[in-house]
N, C-alpha and C positions, 0 to 999 in steps of 0.2 A: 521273980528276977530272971531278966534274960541273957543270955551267952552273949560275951563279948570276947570280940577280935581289935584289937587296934590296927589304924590304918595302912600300918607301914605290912602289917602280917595279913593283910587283904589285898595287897599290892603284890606282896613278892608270892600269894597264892596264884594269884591270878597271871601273874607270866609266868608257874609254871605250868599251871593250865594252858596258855599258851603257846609254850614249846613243845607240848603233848600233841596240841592240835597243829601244828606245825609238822612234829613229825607225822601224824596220821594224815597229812597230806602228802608227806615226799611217799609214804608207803603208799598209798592213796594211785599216786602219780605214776611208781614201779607197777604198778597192778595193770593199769594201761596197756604198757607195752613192754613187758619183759615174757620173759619166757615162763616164770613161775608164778605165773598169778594169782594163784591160791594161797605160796607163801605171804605175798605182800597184802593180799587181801585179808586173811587172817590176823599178819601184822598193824595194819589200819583199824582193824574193830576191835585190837586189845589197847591202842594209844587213846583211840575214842574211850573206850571204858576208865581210862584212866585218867581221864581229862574229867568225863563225868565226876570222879572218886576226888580228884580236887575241887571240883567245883559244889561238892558234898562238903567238905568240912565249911565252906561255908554259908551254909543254907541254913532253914528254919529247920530242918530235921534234927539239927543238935538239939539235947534236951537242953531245959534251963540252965541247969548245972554245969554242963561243960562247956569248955575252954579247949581254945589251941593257943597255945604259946610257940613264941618264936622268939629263935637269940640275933640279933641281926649283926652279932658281933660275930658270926660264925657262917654269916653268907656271905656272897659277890654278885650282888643283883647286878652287876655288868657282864660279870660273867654268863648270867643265863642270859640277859639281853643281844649280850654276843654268841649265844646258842642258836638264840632263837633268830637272829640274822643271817649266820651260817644256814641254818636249812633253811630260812629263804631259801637264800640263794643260789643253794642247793636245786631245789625246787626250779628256778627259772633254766641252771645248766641242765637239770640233768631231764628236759623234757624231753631230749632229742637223744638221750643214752637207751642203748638197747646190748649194754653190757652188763650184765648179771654181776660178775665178779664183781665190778668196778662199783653198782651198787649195793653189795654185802660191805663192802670192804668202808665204802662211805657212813653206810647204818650202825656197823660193827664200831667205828670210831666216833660214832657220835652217842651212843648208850656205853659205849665205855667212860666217855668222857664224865657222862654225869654220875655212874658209880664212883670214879676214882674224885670227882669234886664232893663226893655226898652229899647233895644237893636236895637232901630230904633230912638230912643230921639236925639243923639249926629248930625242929619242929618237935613238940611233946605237947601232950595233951591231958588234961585229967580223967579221961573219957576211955575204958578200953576198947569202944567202938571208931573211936580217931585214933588212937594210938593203931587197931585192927591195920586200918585204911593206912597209913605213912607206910607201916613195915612190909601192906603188901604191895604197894608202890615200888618198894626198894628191890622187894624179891623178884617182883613182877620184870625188872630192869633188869636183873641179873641172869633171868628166865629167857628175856630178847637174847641178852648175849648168846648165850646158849644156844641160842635156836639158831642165830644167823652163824656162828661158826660150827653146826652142823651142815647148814648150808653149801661153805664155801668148801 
């Protein structure tokens, strides 16, 4: 018997895989031309890791057995679509910033935003290897915060 996901929980996987990879571009983009490019370059290879970590729950890697369940009565798939628009377009403003602050202060509200939407809550799994992966996702976001208001 093999793992199953329904479509809608492969859908809302998959942009937020994409808002990962979104931000590891705007960090990606800070790395360029700010003065800390180690932070943001650091910042970039942990959004990528975690973009990989979503795109893990749904791969042949699950055993048979497990499941990711999702409540979709507890997301706002417009809301991360409207996430993942905001860094666009973050992205296309902010290629000509060479303002540090004004970049923490951009990143800081934008990994706040998705703490305070819990935008990983609607996800449980039978698996404690997927369960593993949501809760370090969460931490992992709570971990940016941290970092970037060390920063500022």
């Amino acid at each position: 018997m093999s793992h199953q996901v329904d479509e809608r929980t492969i859908e809302i996987i998959k942009l937020l895989s994409e808002n990962e990879s979104a931000m590891a571009r705007l960090y990606g983009l800070y790395s360029t031309h700010l003065s800390n490019k180690d932070f943001w370059r650091d910042m970039e290879k942990q959004e990528r890791v975690h973009e990989q970590w979503l795109r893990a729950l749904l791969s042949s890697s699950l055993d048979d057995n497990e499941e990711v369940y999702f409540d979709p009565d507890h997301f706002n798939e417009i809301a991360i679509k409207s996430a993942i628009n905001y860094v666009s377009n973050m992205i296309n403003k902010e290629a000509t910033n060479h303002n540090v602050l004004a970049a923490l202060s951009i990143s800081l509200s934008i990994e706040q935003s998705l703490i305070e939407k819990e935008y990983l809550s609607p996800f449980s799994a039978n698996s404690p290897s997927v369960n593993h992966i949501l809760s370090y996702l969460q931490e992992e976001t709570k971990i940016h915060i941290g970092l970037i208001q060390d920063e500022i």
